[in-house]
N, C-alpha and C positions, 0 to 999 in steps of 0.2 A: 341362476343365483349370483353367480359374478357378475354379470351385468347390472343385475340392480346393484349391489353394492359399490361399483362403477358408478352407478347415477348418481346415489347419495354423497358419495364423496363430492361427486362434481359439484354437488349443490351446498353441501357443508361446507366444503372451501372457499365458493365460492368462482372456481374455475372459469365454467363459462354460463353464459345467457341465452335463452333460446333467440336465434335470429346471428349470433355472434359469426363472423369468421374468423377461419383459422386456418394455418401453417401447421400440418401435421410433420414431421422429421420422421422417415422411414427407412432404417439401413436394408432392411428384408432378413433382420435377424428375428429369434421367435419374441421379445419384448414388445420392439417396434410393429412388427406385424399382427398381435394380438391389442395393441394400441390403436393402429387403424381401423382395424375389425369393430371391435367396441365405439368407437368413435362415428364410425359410419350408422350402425345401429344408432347414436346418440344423437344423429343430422335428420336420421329420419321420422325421430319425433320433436324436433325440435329446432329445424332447417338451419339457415346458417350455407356461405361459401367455404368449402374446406378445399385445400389444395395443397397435396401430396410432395415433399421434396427428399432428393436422395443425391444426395454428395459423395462423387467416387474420388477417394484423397489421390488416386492415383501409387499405390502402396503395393496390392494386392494383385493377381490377374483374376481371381474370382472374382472381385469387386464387381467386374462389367456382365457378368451371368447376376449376381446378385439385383443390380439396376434395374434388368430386365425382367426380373420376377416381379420387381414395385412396380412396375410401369403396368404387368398384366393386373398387379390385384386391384391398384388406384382405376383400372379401365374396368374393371368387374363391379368394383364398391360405387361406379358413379360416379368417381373423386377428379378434380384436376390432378393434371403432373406434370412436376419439371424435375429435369435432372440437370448435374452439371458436373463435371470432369476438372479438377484442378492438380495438379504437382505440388501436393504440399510440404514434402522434402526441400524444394527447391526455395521455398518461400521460408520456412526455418532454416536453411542457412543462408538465406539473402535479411533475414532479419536479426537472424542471432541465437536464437530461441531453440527449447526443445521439442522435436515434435508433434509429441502430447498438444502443445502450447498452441503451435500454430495450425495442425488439425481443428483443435477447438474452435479458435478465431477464427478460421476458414468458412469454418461450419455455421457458425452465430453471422457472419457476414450475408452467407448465403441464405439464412431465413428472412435476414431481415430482410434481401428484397423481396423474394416471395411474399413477405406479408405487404409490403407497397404496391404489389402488384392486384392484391386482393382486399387493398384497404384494413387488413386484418393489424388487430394489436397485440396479436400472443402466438405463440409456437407451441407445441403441443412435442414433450421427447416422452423417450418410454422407459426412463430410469424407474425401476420396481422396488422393492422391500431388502431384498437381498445385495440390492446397488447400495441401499441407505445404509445399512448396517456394514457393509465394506467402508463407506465412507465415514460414517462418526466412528473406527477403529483407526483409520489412515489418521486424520486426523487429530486423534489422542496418540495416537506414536509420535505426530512431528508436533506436538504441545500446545495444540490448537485450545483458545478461549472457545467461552461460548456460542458466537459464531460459528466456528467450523464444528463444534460438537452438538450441533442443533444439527447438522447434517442438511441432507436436499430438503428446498422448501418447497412445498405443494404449490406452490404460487413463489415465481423470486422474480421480483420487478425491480427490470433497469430502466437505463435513460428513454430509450426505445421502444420498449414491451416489457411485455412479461413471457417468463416461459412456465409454460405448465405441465403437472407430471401427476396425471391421472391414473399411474397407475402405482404409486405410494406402495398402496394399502397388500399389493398381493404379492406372494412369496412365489417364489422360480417356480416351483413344482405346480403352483395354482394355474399361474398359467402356462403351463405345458399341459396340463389337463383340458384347458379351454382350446388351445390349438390341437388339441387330437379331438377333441367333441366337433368342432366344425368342419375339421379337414384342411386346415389352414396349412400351404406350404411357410416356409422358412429354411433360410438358411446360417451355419454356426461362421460365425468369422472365425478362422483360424488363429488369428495373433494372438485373441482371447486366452489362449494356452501355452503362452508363450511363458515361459520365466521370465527372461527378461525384465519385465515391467514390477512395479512393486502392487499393482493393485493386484495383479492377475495372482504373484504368492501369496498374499492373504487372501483372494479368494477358493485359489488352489491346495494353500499348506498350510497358513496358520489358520484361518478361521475352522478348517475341519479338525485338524489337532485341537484345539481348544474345547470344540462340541465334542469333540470323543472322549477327553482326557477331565475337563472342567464342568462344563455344561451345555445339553444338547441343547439347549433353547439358547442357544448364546444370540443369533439373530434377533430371533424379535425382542431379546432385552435390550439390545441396543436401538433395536427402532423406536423402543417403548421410551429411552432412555434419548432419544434425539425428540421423540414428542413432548417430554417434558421438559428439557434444557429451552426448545423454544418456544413454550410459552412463556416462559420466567424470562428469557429474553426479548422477546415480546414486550411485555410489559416493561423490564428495564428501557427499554426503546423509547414506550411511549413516554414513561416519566421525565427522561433526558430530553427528551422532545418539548413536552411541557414547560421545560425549566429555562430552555431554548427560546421558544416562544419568549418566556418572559421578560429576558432580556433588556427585550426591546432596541434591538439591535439595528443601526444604520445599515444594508445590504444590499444598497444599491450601485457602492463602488468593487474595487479590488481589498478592501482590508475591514477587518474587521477588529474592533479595540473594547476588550473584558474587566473590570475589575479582577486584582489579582486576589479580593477578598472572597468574592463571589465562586472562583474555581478552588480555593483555597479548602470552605468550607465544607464541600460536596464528599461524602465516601468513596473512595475509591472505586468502586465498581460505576461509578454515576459518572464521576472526575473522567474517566475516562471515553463516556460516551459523549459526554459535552466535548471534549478535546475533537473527537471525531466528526461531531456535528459543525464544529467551526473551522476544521480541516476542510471539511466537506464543501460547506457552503464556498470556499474559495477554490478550490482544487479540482471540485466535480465527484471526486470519489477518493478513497482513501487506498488504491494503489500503491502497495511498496510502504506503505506503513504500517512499520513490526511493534511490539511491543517494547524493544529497546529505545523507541524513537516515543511513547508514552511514555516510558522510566526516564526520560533524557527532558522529556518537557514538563515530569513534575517537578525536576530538579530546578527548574525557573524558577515555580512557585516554594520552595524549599529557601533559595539562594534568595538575599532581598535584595542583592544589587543590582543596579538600573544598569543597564546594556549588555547582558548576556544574552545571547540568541543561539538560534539551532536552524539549522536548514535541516528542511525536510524532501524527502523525493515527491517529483515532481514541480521544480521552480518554486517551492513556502517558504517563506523567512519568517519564524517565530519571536519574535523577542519581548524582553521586560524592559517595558520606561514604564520607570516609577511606580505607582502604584497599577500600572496596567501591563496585559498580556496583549501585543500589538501582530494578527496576524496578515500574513500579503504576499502579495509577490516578491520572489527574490530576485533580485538583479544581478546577483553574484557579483557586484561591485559596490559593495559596502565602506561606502567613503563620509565618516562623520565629522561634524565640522574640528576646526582645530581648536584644540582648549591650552589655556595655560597655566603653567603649574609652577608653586612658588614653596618655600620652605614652610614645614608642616603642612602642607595640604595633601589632599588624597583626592584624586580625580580618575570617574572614570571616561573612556574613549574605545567605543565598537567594542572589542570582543578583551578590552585591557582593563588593567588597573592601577593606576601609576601615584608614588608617594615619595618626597622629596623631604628629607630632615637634615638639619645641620646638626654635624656631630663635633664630639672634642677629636676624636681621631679616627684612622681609618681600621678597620677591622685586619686581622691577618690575612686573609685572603678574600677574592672578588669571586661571589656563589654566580650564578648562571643567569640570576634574580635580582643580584642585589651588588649596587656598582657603587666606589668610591669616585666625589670628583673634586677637583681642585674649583674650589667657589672661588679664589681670586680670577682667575681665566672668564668666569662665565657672565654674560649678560642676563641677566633674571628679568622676569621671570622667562622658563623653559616654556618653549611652544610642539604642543606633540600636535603633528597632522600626519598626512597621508604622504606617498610617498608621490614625488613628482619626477617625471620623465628631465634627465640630467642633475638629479642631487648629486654633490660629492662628497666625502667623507677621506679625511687623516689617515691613512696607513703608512704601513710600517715604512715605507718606499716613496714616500709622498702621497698626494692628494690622489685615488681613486674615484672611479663612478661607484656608485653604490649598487647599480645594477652588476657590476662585476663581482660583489660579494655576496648578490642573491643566488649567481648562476654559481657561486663558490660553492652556498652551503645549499644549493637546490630548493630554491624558496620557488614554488611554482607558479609559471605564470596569472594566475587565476585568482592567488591568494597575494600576490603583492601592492592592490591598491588597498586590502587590507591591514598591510603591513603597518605597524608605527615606525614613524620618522621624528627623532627625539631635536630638534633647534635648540640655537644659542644666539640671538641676534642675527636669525638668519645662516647660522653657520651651521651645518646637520653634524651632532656632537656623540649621537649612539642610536645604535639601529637594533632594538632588545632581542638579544637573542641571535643576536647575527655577528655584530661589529662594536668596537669603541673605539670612538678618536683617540689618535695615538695621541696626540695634544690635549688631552684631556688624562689621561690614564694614568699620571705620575702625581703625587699629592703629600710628595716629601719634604718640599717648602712651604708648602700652603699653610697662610694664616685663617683659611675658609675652607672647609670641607665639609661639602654636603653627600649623603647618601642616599640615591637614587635607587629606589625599588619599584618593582613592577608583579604580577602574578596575569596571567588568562583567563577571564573567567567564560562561564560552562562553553563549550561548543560543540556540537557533532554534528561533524560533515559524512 
């Protein structure tokens, strides 16, 4: 009975094709090894190269008995097999990471050559029913959208393959019924019971408190409840996709340039999947992009001023000219040409905003924002650019390099070609937010006083 139901899935989802190969993943736990079993049965009427792999993280000392048990059933079922031995401790602190993290990535490395070895485009793992319903609970604790609450997909296709997980549909206890009907060895990985980890206590504490105390079907209402989130997402997918499409978008360089009317209009739940989609198209994928980095780029389309921008992780520079959203590669050295700014105008410059007025006098004191100057002193109109290696600037002590007032106030290296550099005939007269010529700062003779304002507009770095 489980078997056919096995089949059907295979064939409803779409999984595999008769004749397909595959990369089975086998730890020689009872998932994985009730995985292979069915799989094997499912070669033999409908052939296909399958070929067996088993990744020992190097963690464990059962790990290497465990190996040895895959290598016997892969030699029983007819199956190819490889195994491979890695330190994946050594590799999460040679890269940074936790773990979890680089076990995973160890493990996704290690199928993919197996399936180049066998021509094969997918992996076969043994995440079940009860793996689903852990997962769309983990991720409703840490405030996962749609995506994460659609849980594992029967099919989740990367750059590379797909990996498939035929066995969704059946609950723990299903199969442990099927490995005691055949006689099927397995073995329990220990860590599994570790507290430690946060999946193992809601497998261990909260999801059973919950079925005892709330509702004993709490599992399959959350699997029932990750089948329905992705369909609706799904479908939200394809729409955004659609709308993508129609663009008609140039994709053949590094950037890509939207009306700001077009994202403007979209509902929110849509605004946001186009965001992803043109993330995507330049990025590869939308690693490291949270939701606060969506809040931060509707504020583009919110704000209507031309030169606000947002870097995003992995090297994107988002920004607004004019009536468009311009996405690209960031260079981290955002140097816009220099503009000039004269009484009553308002100009913007990268990531500024800068406004110059003459006034009858000067205010009682100088905001952080907003500077009093002596217009008899100054050459007009003001030239704001970028900051250049040997500017100097008026202190209190005479003429300083300007670099010496970056390393003052810790302007970091990274963000000082950013920096505005405010001219006067060539003379650099204020650095916003930093410094102001001391030659400029007194405006208690002045037949001319002008007020120099400035603001930031949006950024997140």
């Amino acid at each position: 009975m489980l078997y056919k139901r096995f089949r059907q899935f295979i064939k409803k989802e779409d999984l595999l094709k008769p004749g397909d190969n595959l990369v089975i993943g086998i730890s020689g736990g009872p998932d994985s090894v009730c995985l292979g079993h069915l799989l094997t049965r499912w070669r033999k009427e409908f052939g296909g190269e399958f070929l067996v792999g088993s990744l020992n993280h190097g963690l464990r000392e059962a790990a290497a008995e465990e190996t040895e048990l895959v290598a016997r059933l892969a030699e029983k079922w007819g199956l190819g097999f490889q195994a491979k031995n890695m330190d994946v401790k050594e590799l999460a602190d040679q890269d940074k990471r936790s773990l979890q993290d680089a076990a995973r990535s160890a493990r996704l490395t290690f199928f993919r050559e197996l399936m180049a070895r066998i021509d094969a485009d997918r992996v076969a793992l043994g995440h079940q029913a009860d793996d689903q319903a852990e997962t769309v609970l983990l991720w409703f604790l840490r405030g996962s959208g749609l995506k994460g609450l659609g849980g594992i997909r029967p099919a989740a296709r990367m750059s590379w393959g797909t990996i498939i997980h035929p066995l969704l549909p059946f609950r723990r206890e299903e199969i442990s019924a099927y490995l005691k009907q055949h006689g099927l060895p397995f073995r329990h990985d220990e860590s599994n019971f570790e507290n430690k980890y946060l999946r193992n206590r809601l497998r261990l504490e909260l999801i059973p408190r919950l079925e005892k105390d709330f509702n004993p079907r709490l599992q399959d209402r959350l699997v029932n409840l990750a089948q329905q989130i992705r369909a609706a997402d799904s479908y939200l997918d394809s729409v955004a996709e659609e709308l993508f499409d129609s663009l008609n978008l140039d994709r053949s360089g590094r950037e890509l340039s939207v009306p700001v009317s077009i994202l403007k209009r979209q509902p929110p739940v849509l605004s946001q999947r186009l965001w992803g989609l043109l993330i995507k198209q330049i990025k590869g994928n939308l690693k490291g992009i949270s939701s606060d980095h969506y809040h931060f780029l509707a504020s583009l389309l919110a704000d209507n001023k031309s030169g606000n921008y947002l870097r995003l992780p992995g090297g994107l520079l988002v920004r607004r000219e004019f009536d468009n959203i311009v996405i690209g590669d960031d260079d981290r050295v955002v140097q816009p040409e220099p503009r000039q700014l004269r009484p009553g105008e308002t100009v913007n410059w990268g990531a500024y905003q800068f406004s110059l007025e003459s006034v009858e006098q000067a205010g009682d004191t100088n905001s952080p924002e907003r500077i009093y100057l002596n217009g008899d002193l100054l050459n007009l109109p003001l030239t704001i650019r970028s900051f250049r290696e040997g500017d100097k600037i008026v202190g209190r002590s005479g003429e300083k390099k300007v670099k010496r007032y970056f390393n003052k106030y810790r302007v970091p290296l990274s963000q000082r070609s950013a920096q505005p550099v405010i001219s006067s005939g060539g003379e650099v007269i204020y650095l916003p937010g930093v410094k102001l010529s001391e030659k400029y700062r007194s405006v208690t003779d002045a037949s001319k006083i002008l007020c120099f304002s400035w603001q930031k507009l949006v950024i997140f770095q």
